[in-house]
Structures are given as structure tokens and as C-alpha cells.
PAVO-500024 format. One line per field, with one value per residue (C-alpha): residue number from 1; z, y, x. Coordinates in nm, 2 decimals, padded with zeros to 4 digits. Example, Ala and Ser with C-alpha at 12.3 -4.5 7.8 and 13.67 -1.06 7.14 Angstrom:
num = [1, 2]
Z = [00.78, 00.71]
Y = [-00.45, -00.11]
X = [01.23, 01.37]
***
This chain:
num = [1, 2, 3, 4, 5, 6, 7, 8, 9, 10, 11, 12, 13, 14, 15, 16, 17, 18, 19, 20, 21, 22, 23, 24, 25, 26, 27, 28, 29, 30, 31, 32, 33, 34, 35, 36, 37, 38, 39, 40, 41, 42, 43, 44, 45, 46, 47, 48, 49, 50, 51, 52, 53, 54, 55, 56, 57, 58, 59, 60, 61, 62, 63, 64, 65, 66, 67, 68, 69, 70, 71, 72, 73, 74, 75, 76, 77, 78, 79, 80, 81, 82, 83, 84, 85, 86, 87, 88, 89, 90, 91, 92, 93, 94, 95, 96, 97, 98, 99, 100, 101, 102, 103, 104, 105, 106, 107, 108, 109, 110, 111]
Z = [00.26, 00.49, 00.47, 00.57, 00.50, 00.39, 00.41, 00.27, 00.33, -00.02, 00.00, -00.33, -00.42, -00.70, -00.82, -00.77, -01.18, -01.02, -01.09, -00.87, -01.08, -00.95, -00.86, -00.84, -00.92, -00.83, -00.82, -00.51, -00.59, -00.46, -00.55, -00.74, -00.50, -00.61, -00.40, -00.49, -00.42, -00.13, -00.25, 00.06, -00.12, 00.10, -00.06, -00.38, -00.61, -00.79, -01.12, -01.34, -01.69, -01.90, -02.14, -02.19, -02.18, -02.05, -01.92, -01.60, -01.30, -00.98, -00.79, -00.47, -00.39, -00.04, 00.03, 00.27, 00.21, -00.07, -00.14, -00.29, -00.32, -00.54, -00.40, -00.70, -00.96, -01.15, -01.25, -01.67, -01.70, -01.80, -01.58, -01.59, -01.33, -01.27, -00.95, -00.85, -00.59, -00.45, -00.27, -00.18, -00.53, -00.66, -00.86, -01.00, -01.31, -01.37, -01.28, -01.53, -01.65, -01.54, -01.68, -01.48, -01.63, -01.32, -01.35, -01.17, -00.83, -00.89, -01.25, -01.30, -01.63, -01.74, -01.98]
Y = [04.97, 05.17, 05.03, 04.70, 04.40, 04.21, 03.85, 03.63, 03.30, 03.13, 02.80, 02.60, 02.40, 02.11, 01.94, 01.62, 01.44, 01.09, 01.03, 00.79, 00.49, 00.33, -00.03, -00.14, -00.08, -00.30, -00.26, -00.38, -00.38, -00.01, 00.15, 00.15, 00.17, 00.24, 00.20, 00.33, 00.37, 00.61, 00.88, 01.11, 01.33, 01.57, 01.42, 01.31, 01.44, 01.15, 01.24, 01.06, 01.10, 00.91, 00.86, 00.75, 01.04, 01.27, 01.55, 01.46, 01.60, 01.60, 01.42, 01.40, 01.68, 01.63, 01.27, 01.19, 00.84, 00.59, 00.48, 00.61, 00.48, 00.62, 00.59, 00.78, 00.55, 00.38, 00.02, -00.03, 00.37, 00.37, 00.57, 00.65, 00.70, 00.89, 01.02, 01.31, 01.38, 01.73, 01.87, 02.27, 02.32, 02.21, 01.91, 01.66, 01.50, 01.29, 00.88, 00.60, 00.58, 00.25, 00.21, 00.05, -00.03, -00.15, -00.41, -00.46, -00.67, -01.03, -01.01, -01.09, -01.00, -01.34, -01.31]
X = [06.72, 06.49, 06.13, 05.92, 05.98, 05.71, 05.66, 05.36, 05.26, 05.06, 04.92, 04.94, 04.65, 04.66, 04.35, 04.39, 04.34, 04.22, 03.86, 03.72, 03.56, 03.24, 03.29, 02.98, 02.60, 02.34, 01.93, 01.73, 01.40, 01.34, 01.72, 02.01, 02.31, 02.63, 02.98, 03.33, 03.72, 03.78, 04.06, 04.02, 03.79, 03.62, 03.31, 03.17, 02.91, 02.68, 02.51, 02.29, 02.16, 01.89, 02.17, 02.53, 02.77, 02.51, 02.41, 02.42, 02.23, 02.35, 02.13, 02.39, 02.63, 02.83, 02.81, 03.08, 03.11, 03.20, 02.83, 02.47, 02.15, 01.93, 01.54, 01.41, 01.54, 01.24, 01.20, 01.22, 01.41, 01.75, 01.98, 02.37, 02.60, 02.94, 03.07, 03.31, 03.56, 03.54, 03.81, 03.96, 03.99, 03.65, 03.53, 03.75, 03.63, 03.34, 03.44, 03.37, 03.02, 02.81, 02.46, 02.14, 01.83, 01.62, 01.36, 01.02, 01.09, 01.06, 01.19, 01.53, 01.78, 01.90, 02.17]
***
């Protein structure tokens, strides 16, 4: 066969289906920082909503490391909390949901 012979090189991509689930949320005072399991993400995207299961708003996109703390969270609001790992292929899926409902400084939730 007379002609060229063409050769291609195709990079395969899977989307990782691991969310990574927040560990732990706590409220200062001033923020609500959150931490979580590192899965080599490229970075995460945090989101919060007013209430469970949503919709969220991004209120992060490209934070490159396993914690966030929100400044603009106010005391006595409700907020939600999921994070996402981003990688080549896009978003993963939203994490587990944690809810904080952050008290005035000096107060504390006795349960």
C-alpha cells in the first residue's frame, strides 16, 4: 500500500468518581473554616447554600489546598458546605454536605 501512514497519539482522561468529604467545620468568632482529605485534585471548589441540598454558590473556585475559611459567613445565618475536586476533566461531584449555623462570639451552642 502506497500512501502515509498515519499515527496518533490520544490521551484518555477518566473523571475521577471520589468526592472529597469535609472533615471538619468549625466557627471562630469571625469564620467558618472548613478542612478536608487531600485526593491530588488540582484544586477544589467550595460552595455554600442557605439550605440543605442547595443550590449552592461557589464562593471558592481554585483553592489549592485542603482548607477554607469563609470571612463572609454571618453569626445566627445558616450556611451549607460541600466541596469539589477539579481536575483535567472538570468537576467531580459535590462532597458530603456539613451544616454551620454560627453564633455571636462569646456565645457558645451547649448541647
Amino acid at each position: 500500500m502506497n500512501g502515509p501512514n498515519n499515527i496518533y497519539d490520544i490521551n484518555v482522561f477518566f473523571k475521577p468518581s471520589v468526592a472529597p468529604p469535609v472533615l471538619k467545620e468549625e466557627w471562630n468568632g469571625t469564620n467558618v473554616s472548613l478542612t478536608w482529605n487531600n485526593l491530588g485534585a488540582d484544586s477544589y471548589s467550595v460552595k455554600r447554600a442557605e439550605k440543605p441540598g442547595g443550590p449552592y454558590v461557589s464562593v471558592a473556585d481554585s483553592v489549592y489546598i485542603t482548607s477554607y475559611s469563609d470571612n463572609a459567613a454571618k453569626a445566627g445565618a445558616p450556611y451549607c458546605y460541600v466541596v469539589a475536586a477539579n481536575h483535567t476533566c472538570g468537576e467531580n461531584q459535590n462532597s458530603n454536605e456539613v451544616q454551620v449555623t454560627p453564633q455571636p462570639k462569646g456565645l457558645r451552642c451547649v448541647r
